[in-house]
Every structure is written in C-alpha cells, then in structure tokens.
C-alpha positions in Angstrom: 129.3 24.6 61.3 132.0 25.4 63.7 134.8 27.3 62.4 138.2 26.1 63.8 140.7 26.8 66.1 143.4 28.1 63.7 140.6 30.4 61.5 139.4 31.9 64.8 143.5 33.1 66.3 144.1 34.2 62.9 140.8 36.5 62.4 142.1 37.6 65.7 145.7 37.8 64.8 144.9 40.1 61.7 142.6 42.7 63.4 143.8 45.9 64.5 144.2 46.4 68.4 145.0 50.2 68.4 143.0 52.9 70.7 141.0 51.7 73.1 138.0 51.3 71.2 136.8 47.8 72.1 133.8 47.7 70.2 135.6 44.7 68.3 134.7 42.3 70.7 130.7 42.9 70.2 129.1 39.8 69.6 132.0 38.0 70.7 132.6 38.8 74.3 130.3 41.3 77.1 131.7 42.8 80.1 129.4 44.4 82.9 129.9 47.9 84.1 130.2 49.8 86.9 126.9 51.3 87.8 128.7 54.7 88.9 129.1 56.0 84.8 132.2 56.8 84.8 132.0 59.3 81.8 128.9 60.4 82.5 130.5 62.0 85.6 133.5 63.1 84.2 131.6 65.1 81.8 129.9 66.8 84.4 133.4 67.4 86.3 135.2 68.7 83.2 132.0 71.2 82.2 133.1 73.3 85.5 136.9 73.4 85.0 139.0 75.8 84.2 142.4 73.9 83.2 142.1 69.9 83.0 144.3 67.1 82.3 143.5 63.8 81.3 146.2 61.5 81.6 146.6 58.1 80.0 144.2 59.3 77.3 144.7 56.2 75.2 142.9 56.8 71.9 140.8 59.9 73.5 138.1 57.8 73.3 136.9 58.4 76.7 137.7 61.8 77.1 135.7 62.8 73.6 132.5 61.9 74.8 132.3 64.5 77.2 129.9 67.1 76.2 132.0 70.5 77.3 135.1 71.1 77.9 137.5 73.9 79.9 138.9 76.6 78.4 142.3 74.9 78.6 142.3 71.0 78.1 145.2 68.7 77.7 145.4 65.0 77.3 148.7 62.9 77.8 149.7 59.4 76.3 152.8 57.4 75.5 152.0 54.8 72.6 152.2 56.3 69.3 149.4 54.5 67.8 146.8 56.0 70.5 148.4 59.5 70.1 147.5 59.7 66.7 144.6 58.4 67.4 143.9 60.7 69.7 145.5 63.8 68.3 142.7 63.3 65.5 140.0 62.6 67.4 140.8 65.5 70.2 142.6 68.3 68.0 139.4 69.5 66.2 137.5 70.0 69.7 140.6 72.1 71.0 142.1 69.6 73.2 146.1 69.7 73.1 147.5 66.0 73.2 150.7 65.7 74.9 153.2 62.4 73.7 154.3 61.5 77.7 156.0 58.1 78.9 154.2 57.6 81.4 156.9 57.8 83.8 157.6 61.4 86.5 157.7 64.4 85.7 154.2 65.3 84.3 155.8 67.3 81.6 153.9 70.7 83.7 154.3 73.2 85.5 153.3 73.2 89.1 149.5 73.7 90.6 148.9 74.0 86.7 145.0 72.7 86.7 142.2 72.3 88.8 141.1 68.7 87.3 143.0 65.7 86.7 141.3 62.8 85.3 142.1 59.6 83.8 139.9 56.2 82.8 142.2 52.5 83.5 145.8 54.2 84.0 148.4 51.5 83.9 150.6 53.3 86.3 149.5 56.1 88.8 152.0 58.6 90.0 150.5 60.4 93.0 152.6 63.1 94.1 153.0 63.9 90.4 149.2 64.1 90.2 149.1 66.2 93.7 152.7 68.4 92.2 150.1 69.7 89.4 146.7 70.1 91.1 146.3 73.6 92.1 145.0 74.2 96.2 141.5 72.9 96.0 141.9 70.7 93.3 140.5 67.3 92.4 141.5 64.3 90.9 138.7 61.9 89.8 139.1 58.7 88.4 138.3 55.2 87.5 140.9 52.8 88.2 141.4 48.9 86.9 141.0 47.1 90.4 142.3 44.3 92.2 142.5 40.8 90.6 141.0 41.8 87.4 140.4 39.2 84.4 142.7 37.2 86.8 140.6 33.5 85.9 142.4 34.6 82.8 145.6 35.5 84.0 146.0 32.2 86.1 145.1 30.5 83.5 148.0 30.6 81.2 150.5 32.0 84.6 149.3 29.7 87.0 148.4 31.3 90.4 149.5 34.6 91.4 148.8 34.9 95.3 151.5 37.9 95.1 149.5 39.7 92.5 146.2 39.6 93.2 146.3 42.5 96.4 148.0 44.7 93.4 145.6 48.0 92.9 143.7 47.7 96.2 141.3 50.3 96.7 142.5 50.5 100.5 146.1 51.0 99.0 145.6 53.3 96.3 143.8 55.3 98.9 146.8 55.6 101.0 148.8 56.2 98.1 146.7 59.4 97.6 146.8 60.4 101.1 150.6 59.7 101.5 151.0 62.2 98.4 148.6 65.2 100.0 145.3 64.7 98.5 142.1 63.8 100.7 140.0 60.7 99.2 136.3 62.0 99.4 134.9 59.3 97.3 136.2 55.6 97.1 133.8 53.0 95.3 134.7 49.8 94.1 133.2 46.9 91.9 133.7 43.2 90.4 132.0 42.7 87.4 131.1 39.6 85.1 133.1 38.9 81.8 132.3 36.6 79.3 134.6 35.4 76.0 132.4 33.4 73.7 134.9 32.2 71.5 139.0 31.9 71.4 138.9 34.7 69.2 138.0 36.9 72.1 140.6 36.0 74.0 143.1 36.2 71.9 142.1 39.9 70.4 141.3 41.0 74.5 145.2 39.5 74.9 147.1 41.3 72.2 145.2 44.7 73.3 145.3 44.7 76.7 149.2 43.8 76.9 149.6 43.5 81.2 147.3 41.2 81.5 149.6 38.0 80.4 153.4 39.8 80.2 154.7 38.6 76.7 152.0 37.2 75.2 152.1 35.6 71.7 149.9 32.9 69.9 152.9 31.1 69.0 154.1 31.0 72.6 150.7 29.9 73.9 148.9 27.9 71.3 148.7 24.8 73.1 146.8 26.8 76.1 144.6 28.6 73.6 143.7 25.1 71.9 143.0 23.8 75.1 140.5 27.0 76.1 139.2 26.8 72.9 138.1 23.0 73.2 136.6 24.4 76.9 134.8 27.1 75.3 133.1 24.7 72.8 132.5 22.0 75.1 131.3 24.2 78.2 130.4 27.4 76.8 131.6 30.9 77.7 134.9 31.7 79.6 133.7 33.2 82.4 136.3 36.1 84.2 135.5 39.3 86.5 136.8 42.7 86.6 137.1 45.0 89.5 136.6 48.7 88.7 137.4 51.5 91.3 136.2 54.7 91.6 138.2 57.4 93.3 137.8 61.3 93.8 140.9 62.8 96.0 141.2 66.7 96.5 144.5 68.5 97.2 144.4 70.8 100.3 141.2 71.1 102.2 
C-alpha cells in the first residue's frame, strides 16, 4: 500500500540532515559519479604531502577515508554541526579541525602548505587558496558544476537562465589563473539523479540548503504534493549533476 504524502515529508522532516553523510537517501534516491574517484586521488595526493589543508571539510567525511595523511593536516569548516562532527571523526587520526566562515582570510599564515583540497565547496576563494600554497604547490579539487540538480531547482524557482552559467569550468579556470595558479587538469561531468519518492526530495532539500534559497515544507507543500502525485504517477524524478575536477599549481 502506498504510504501518503504527509507520512513521507514528515519521515523526512524528522531525520537528521547533519555532516555530509548521505547514505540516508539509499534506497530512496541514486546519483551517478564521476568516473575520475575523486577520493581515491586525493588519497594518493595527501600520502606525498607535507602540510595540507582541506577546506570545506563538512563532516570530514571525505577527507577520513584517505588512507595516509601528512605530517601536518588541517581541515576548516563553518557549521557547527559538521565541526563536531568532524572534530570527532578527524581528531583521533591527528587532523586539526579549524571553525572558519567561509569568508577571506584563510585563518593562515602565508605559503603555509603544499596541498589544498576540498570536495563541493560552496564558495571558492582563489587568491586565498594561491596566498597559502607554498611555490610549487597544488590545489586539487572536485567542484559542484554548472546547472546542477537544476530540473529541481526550476522546478519550485521557475527558470533560472542567469544561474545556470554559475560554476563554469571555463570560469573557475580563469578564476584560478587570474589568482596565480596554473590549471594542469580540468575535467568535467553531468551525471544522472534519481528521487524515488517525495521523501527524497525533501530530505536532499533541507541538506543541501543552496539548492532552493529558503526552503521549508510549509512554504512549498503545494509543489511537493504536486511532485509527489508525479512521482507516483510517472515514476522517478529525474535531475543531473555536473561534477568538475580541477588540479591548479602555484608558480611553475
């Protein structure tokens, strides 16, 4: 029997959005991914580092599966749910986490590592990133691309021509050139998403909070009944993500 509209928002309502573990949404909604492995490479990145940063750690999920890391390690983040999270998650393996708004200065001193990295940062200050790379240093990165879950976003904004060039690879490239670093590597992706049910969407709403500016149930119920009568009638809400991958070095 299909369970209905208002059991579904609130099982979403009620469960806990913190980190950026999204492991909740197993069963309930997929998402392809890039074919680069983005940890998988970072890993390898950190394991010949001397001084790292990862910045935007969110819950340290990311950054803990790496196998090794440098003799000094630091993670930065600004919402105080993930930096617990992350503090107890990263303190035991020796990494320092750092609370940082997100906003310049890097709270560091000059040419102070020889990798940067970060995994979906909502904002990306370049010449901060260059100001703390030592000569020869790399940044390397997987960024949220252009247009990403926008099916989703248009479909409680309406269209958003404006938006959708936001986070271009070509752009974000020039950004990094503009700032002193050298791009070496620039790949980029759109991948298939899939919400099964309204739970999904709400849960994939309340976490990821830039995707629809403001969002509430309340505020949006008559949308979300109307997607949820879509999802039952045609079957899965179909969205893409774009995923960019970016290595930049400082210097030559």
């Amino acid at each position: 029997m299909d369970r209905s509209f208002d059991d579904l928002v609130a099982e979403a309502e009620a469960a806990p959005v913190d980190g950026w573990d999204f492991s909740w949404l197993a069963g309930r909604a997929t998402e392809q991914r890039p074919s680069w492995g983005y940890q998988r490479l970072m890993s390898r990145r950190l394991a010949g580092a001397s001084a790292a940063l990862d910045i935007q750690t969110g819950g340290g999920e990311v950054l803990a599966g790496a196998t090794a890391f440098p003799p000094t390690m630091v993670a930065t983040e600004s919402w105080p749910p993930n930096l617990a999270k992350a503090t107890l998650l990263l303190h035991p393996r020796g990494v320092v986490v750092v609370a940082d708004p997100d906003e310049p200065p890097l709270p560091f001193a000059d040419a102070a590592f020889d990798l940067v990295t970060s995994r979906h940062p909502a904002t990306v200050w370049w010449t901060e990133i260059a100001r703390v790379l030592r000569p020869g240093g790399t940044y390397f990165a997987q960024h949220v691309g252009p247009a990403t879950v926008f099916e989703l976003v248009e479909y409680f904004l309406g269209t958003q021509p404006e938006a959708r060039r936001k986070r271009h690879p070509e752009d974000e490239s020039a950004a990094a050139e503009a700032a002193g670093l050298r791009v070496v590597d620039l790949r980029s992706e759109r991948l298939r998403m899939e919400f099964f049910d309204i739970r999904a969407v709400v849960w994939f709403l309340r976490k990821v909070i830039w995707t629809v500016p403001g969002f509430t149930v309340d505020g949006h119920r008559d949308r979300l009944r109307e997607l949820h009568e879509r999802i039952r009638r045609d079957g899965a809400f179909v969205a893409h993500s774009s995923r960019t991958l970016i290595e930049a070095r400082k210097g030559a």
